[in-house]
C-alpha positions, 0 to 999 in steps of 0.5 A: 459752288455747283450750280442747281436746277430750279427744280432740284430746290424745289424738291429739296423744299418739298423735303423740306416741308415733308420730313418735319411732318414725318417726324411729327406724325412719327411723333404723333404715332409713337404717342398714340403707340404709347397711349394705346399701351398705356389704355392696355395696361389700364384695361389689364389692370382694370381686369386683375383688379376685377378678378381679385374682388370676385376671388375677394367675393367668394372667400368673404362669402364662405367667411360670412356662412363660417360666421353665421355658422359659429354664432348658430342656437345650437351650437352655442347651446351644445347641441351637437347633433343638431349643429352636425346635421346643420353643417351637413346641409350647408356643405350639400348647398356650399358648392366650393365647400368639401367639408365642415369640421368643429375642432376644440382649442387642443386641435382635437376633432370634436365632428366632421362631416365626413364621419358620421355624428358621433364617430370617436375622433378625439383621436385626430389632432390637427395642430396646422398654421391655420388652427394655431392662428385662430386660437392665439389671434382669434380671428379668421384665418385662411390657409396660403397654400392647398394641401391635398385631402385624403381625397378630392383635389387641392383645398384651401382652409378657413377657419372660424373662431366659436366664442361661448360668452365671449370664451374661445370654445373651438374651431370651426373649419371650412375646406375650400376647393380651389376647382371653384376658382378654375370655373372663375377663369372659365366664367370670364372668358379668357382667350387661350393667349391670356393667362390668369393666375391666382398666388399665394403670399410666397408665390405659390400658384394657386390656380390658373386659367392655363395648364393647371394640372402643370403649374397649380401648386408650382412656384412662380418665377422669381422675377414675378415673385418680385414685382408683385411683392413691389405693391399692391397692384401693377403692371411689368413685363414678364415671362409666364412660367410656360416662358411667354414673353408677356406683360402682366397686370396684377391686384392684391386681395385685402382678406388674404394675402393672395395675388391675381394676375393677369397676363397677355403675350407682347405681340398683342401689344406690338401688334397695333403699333405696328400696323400704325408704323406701316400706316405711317411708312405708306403714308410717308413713301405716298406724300414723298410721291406726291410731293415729287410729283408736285414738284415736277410740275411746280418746277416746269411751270417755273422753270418755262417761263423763266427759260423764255425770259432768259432766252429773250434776255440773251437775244434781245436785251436792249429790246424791252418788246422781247420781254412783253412778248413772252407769254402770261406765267400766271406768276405775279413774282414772275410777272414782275420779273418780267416787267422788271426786266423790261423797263431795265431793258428801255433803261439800258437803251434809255443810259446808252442813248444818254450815254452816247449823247453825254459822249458827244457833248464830252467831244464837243467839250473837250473840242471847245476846251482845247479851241479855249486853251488856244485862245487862251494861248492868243489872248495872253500873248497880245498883251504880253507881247505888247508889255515886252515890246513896250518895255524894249521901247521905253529902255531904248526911246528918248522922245517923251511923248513916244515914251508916255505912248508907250506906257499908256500901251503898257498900262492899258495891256496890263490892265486888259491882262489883269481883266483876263486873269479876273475873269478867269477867277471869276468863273471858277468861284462862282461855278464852284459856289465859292462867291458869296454876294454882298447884298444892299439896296443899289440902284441898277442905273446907276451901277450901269452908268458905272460900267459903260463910263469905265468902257468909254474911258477905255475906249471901247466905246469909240467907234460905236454908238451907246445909247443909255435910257435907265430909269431908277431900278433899285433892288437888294443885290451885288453892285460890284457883281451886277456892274461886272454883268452889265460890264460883261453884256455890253462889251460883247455887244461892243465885240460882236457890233460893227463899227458904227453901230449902236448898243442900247442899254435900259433899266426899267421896273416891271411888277416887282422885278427890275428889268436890264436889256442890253440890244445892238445892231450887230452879228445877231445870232441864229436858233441855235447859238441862242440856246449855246450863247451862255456855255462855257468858252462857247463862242461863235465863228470867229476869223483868224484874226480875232479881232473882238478877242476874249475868252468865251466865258464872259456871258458864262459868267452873266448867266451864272451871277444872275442866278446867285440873284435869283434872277434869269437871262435870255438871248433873243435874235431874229437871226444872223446880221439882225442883232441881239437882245439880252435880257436880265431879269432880277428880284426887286427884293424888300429895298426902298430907293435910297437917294444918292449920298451928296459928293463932298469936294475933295480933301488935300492928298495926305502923306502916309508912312507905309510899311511894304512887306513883299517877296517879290524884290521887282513888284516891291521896287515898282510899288514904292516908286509909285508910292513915293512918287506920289509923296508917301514916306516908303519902307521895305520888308522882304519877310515876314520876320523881317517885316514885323521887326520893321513895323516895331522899329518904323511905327508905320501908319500903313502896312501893305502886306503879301499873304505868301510870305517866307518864314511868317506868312502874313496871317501870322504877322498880321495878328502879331501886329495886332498883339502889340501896342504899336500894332493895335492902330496901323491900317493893315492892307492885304496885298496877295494873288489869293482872291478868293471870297475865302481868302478875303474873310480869312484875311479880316478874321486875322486883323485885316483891314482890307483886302486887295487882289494883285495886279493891285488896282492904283485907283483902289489903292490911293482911295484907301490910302486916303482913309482916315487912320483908324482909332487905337484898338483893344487888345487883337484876338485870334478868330475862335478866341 
């Protein structure tokens, strides 16, 4: 789609808002045009009506003096002479009347007063419509057609019935000159382009305010005939009979059938909507002026400012001062605009200073992973470089104390690997979230006692000093993990402690917390490593002999169980070769102090029948040796099929059972175990290289018992071993059962 200017919309919204006016003042003007007709008409018809009530006026006059006429003394006394000479007066004081004649029932002319009283005119018959009317009707009648007298202009007729106690004696006619009604139309005025006429029942024009010596006693056009025949009163549009296009307004008279008109050339009409479209047409053409000229300027004051935003966007886009130092637009939305993109600038720079820095930490990680693969690498050689050789010696040795040298070594490396691999684990799940503590009341000195024991029965202890002063400090927590953290903290200081250094180690309570610092007389570490100390496979410079060992991820791990607990560690130094401190503070949490259980004195060793379901031919061979060696009865399985027809046929006390088992993994066998009677009482040990917290729920959901990380911990393993057999169970069902 083409690109517009800013201006060629706003001219377009200018349109927008002009055309609906137009269209609504046309509308407006086109109603006004309608009404003004329609006002036109009103008036029109108004006025025909008028003028019928005149015309009606001076008719029901001449009826009123014909009646008076009729009901006179004299005559209803026969004194004709004296009723002639009456008549007489009234014509010379009637001035629309001609004449007055009496006729008796036959038509035959009894006087008129255009003959003198007496004249013989028994002669005269008149046997008009009119006189036939009042003799068979008895009422007035009044002629719808002129007829020319013997002399004189057009007249109309009214008749008058004389009644002699209550007999129709006569007829007493009246001529009406119809110039009385040219006056009427001179009386009102009527402009020279305005017609009024005056019709009879079939359309005879009986007078007219125009060319009358033309058209009086002329018929109307047909059309006109029409619509005036329609109603009584109306308003059309027509021709005149001198064929101006008009429209004509007309009023039927009550006493006669007759119709006045009254008509006015078009153009009269045309005229005033007209001059309103032409109104509208300048107003129209000046409000699209306007609006152009509205939308010029709107536009260049939109359009400037927005070009210097642009501008500046263009130039200096990283500078938010480029924005704050275009002029004020006095436009709040462009106002914001600019403030908008101001702070996206200072974000932008603000990203990309983030982004460069997140740069540099992801050098210094990639950096630090590759230095930990290769420690990685180093570490995982010397204890399997240890195990091989140790392994050659013992295959090629006979001397037994060399020989039980050598598997100490190899015991101890195997161990050390073991710790590698756990470590490891440890710090994936508890980064993933995946470690789910086992709280209860513990006593921290205790589970420091613990770890320091186990790191004296290594021997890492020996060529240093370890000084222990820990109070009871009992809190709700993870024994097994907060004796993994003191074990963590004190073999770093151990590693980092020269020979013949000391390593303190206290516990304490201090106002609802408990206190574990763990201080040496060793390297020390400077400002920065104290804020680098607990990174991921951060380590401080080490020789290429690495003697201290390990993979950079044991404070890690410190750091990160100690926030599971809810607590903190800091590392505090007063700089290089001063030695460190590290302390864990924890939440003492809603425990009271627990005395220690009482050791009991151990019981005799008992005998097991174990059932040892393993793929791994070499690991199963090494497992039973120690087994029997320490006088357990041993079966073997090397499936999981296997290994459930096995436990039928054997009835086991004890089942060791690997989780990644072919055909049945050992889920499934475990809960076929636990369907059958057989099953219901074995002591069912999960032996697997799945450690996590996951894996050890999923397993006792399936009717483990326990649940046992490879490389198997023998001291672990001869305590459950031990156990008492549990009683026989209710029939085993699935989790979700």
């Amino acid at each position: 789609m083409k690109a517009r200017s800013l201006r060629f919309y706003l001219g377009l919204l200018a349109l927008g808002l002009l055309v609906p006016l137009v269209l609504f003042s046309a509308g407006v003007v086109n109603r006004f045009a309608d009404a003004q007709r329609e006002a036109r008409a009103q008036g029109m018809r108004e006025t025909a009506r008028a003028l019928a009530l005149v015309v009606e006026r001076e008719l029901g006059q001449s009826v009123r003096a014909l009646e008076v006429l009729a009901h006179s003394a004299p005559l209803a006394q026969g004194d004709l002479k004296t009723f002639y000479a009456t008549c007489q007066a009234v014509v010379r004081t009637q001035e629309p009347w001609g004449s007055l004649s009496l006729l008796d029932v036959q038509g035959r002319t009894v006087f008129t007063t255009d003959h003198p009283f007496g004249t013989d005119l028994s002669a005269r018959v008149d046997d008009r419509p009119y006189v036939r009317e009042v003799v068979e009707t008895g009422r007035v009648a009044i002629s719808d057609f002129p007829y020319q007298r013997l002399q004189g202009p057009p007249t109309v007729v009214v008749a008058m019935p004389v009644r002699h106690r209550g007999t129709l004696t006569g007829v007493l006619v009246a001529t009406y000159s119809m110039q009385h009604f040219d006056r009427l139309w001179d009386e009102q005025r009527i402009s020279g382009n305005w017609v009024g006429t005056l019709v009879d029942e079939d359309g005879i024009i009986l007078s007219r305010s125009r060319a009358r010596e033309r058209f009086v006693g002329t018929k109307a056009r047909p059309r006109y005939i029409e619509n005036i025949r329609a109603s009584r009163e109306g308003f059309f549009a027509s021709r005149t009979v001198d064929g101006m296009p008009s429209y004509a307004a007309f009023a039927r008279l009550q006493l006669v059938p007759w119709t006045v008109s009254f008509s006015g050339p078009r153009e009269a009409f045309k005229a005033s909507v007209n001059q309103s479209l032409v109104a509208l047409l300048v107003a129209g053409l000046g409000c699209c002026a306007i609006a152009a000229v509205w939308a010029t300027w709107a536009g260049r004051r939109i359009t400037h400012p927005l070009r210097d935003l642009a501008r500046a966007a263009r130039e200096r886009p990283d500078s938010p001062d480029a924005f704050t130092n275009v002029g004020a637009t006095g436009i709040s939305e462009l106002e914001d605009l600019r403030a908008t993109l101001a702070l996206t600038a200072a974000m932008v720079t603000e990203r990309e200073e983030a982004l460069r820095t997140k740069m540099t930490e992801a050098e210094a990680a990639n950096l630090a992973k590759d230095q930990f693969l290769a420690m990685l690498g180093h570490e995982l050689r010397n204890p399997l470089s240890a195990i091989t050789h140790g392994v050659k010696v013992l295959a090629v040795t006979e001397d037994a104390a060399g020989r039980e040298r050598t598997r100490a070594l190899v015991e101890r490396q195997s161990l050390h690997l073991g710790r590698l691999v756990d470590d490891l684990l440890d710090v994936e799940r508890v980064s993933s979230g995946r470690i789910l503590l086992q709280k209860g009341a513990m006593d921290l000195a205790e589970c420091v006692r613990r770890a320091v024991a186990a790191l004296e029965s290594s021997g890492k202890t020996q060529a240093h000093r370890v000084e222990l002063d820990v109070a009871p400090a009992w809190l709700a927590g993870d024994a097994s993990r907060l004796e993994q953290v003191a074990s963590n903290l004190v073999s770093n200081a151990l590693k980092y402690t020269p020979a013949g250094g000391l390593v303190r180690v206290t516990t304490r309570e201090e106002a609802g917390e408990v206190v574990l610092e763990v201080s040496d007389t060793g390297d020390g570490l400077s400002a920065e490593l104290q804020e680098r100390v607990f990174e991921l496979f951060f380590q401080a410079e080490r020789t290429l002999d690495r003697a201290q060992g390990g993979l950079g991820i044991g404070l890690t791990l410190v750091k990160r169980l100690v926030e599971l607990h809810g607590g903190t560690v800091r590392a505090r130094s007063e700089g290089l070769s001063k030695g460190t401190t590290f302390t864990v503070r924890l939440p003492r949490g809603q425990v009271e102090q627990v005395p220690s259980p009482e050791v009991s004195a151990p019981e005799a060793a008992a005998r097991r029948h174990v059932l040892l379901v393993d793929d791994h031919e070499d690991s199963r061979l090494l497992v039973r040796e120690l087994l029997e060696l320490e006088g357990h009865t041993v079966s073997e399985a090397a499936d999981g099929p296997s290994g459930l027809e096995r436990a039928r046929e054997a009835r086991p006390d004890i089942v060791l059972l690997d989780i990644g088992l072919p055909g049945m993994d050992g889920y499934e066998v475990a809960r076929a175990l636990r369907g059958t009677e057989e099953g219901r009482g074995l002591l069912l040990i999960a032996v697997t290289g799945y450690g996590l917290e996951e894996d050890r729920r999923q397993a006792l959901q399936a009717g483990f018992d326990e649940h046992l990380v490879k490389p198997v911990d023998l001291a672990r393993l001869r305590e459950l071993l031990q156990r008492p057999l549990p009683p026989r169970r209710v029939q085993f069902t699935k989790p979700g059962q």
